[in-house]
C-alpha positions as MATLAB code, in Angstrom:
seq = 'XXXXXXXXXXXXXXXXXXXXXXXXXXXXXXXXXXXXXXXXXXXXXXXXXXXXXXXXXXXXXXXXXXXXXXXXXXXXXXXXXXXX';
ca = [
       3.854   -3.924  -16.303;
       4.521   -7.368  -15.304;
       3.567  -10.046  -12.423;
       6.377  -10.295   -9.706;
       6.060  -13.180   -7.681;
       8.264  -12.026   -5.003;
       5.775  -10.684   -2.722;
       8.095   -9.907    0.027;
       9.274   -7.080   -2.487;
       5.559   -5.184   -3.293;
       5.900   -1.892   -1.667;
       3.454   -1.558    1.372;
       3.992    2.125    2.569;
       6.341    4.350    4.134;
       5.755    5.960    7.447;
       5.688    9.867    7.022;
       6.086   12.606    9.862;
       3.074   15.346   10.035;
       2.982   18.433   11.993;
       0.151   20.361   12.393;
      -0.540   23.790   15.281;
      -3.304   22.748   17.092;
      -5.986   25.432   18.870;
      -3.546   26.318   21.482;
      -0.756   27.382   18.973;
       1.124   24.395   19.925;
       3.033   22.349   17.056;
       1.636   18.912   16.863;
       3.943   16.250   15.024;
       3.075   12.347   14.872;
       4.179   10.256   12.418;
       1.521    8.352   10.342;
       1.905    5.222    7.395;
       1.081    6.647    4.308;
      -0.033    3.329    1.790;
       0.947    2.116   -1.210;
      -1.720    0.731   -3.648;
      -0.926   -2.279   -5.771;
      -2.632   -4.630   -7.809;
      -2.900   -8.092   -6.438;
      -3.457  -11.843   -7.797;
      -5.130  -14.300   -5.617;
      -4.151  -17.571   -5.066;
      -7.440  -18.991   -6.892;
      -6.741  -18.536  -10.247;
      -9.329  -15.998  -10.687;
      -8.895  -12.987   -8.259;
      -7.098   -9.802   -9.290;
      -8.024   -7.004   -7.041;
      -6.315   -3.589   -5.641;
      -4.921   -3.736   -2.599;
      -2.470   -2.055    0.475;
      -1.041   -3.161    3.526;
      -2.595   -2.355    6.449;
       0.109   -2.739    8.901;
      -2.321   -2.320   12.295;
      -3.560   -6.131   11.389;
      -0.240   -7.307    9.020;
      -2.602   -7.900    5.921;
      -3.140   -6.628    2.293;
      -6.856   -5.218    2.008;
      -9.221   -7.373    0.443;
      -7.343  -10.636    1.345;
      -8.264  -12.694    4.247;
      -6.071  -13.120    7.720;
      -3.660  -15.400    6.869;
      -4.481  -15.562    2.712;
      -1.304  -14.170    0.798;
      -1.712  -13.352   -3.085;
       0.676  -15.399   -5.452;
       1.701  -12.029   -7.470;
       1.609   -8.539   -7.501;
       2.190   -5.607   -9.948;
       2.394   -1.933   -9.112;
      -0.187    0.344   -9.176;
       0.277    2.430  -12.533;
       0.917    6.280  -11.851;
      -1.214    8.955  -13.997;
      -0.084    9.818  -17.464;
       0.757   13.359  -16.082;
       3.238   11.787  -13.800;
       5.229    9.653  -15.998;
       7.582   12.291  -17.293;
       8.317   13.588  -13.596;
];
């Protein structure tokens, strides 16, 4: 894995419909954000830390309102998921 700078391009989430029958037998469907994790660099040299977007505020976990990290790599996937 490698540092992207292009942090307009680290995934953030997708949105995701749900259903679920709630106790009146009714079908329930909403449609939540499911995040994505990535690893994040900080702007001061030092900082690497794991991170999502949490779109309710418009930040990545972990960083300040209004701080933006300089690079980003994904999050790696399980060895048991790399052939799939």
């Amino acid at each position: 894995m490698t540092w992207n700078t292009d942090i307009s391009a680290a995934p953030r989430g997708y949105e995701k419909k749900v259903s679920h029958i709630d106790n009146k037998g009714r079908t329930i469907t909403k449609t939540v954000f499911v995040p994505q994790n990535v690893i994040l660099a900080c702007g001061d040299g030092e900082t690497v830390t794991v991170s999502r977007w949490l779109p309710n505020v418009a930040r990545w976990n972990m960083l300040a309102t209004g701080e933006q990290p300089v690079a980003w790599m994904p999050w790696p996937n399980h060895p048991s998921e790399a052939s799939q």
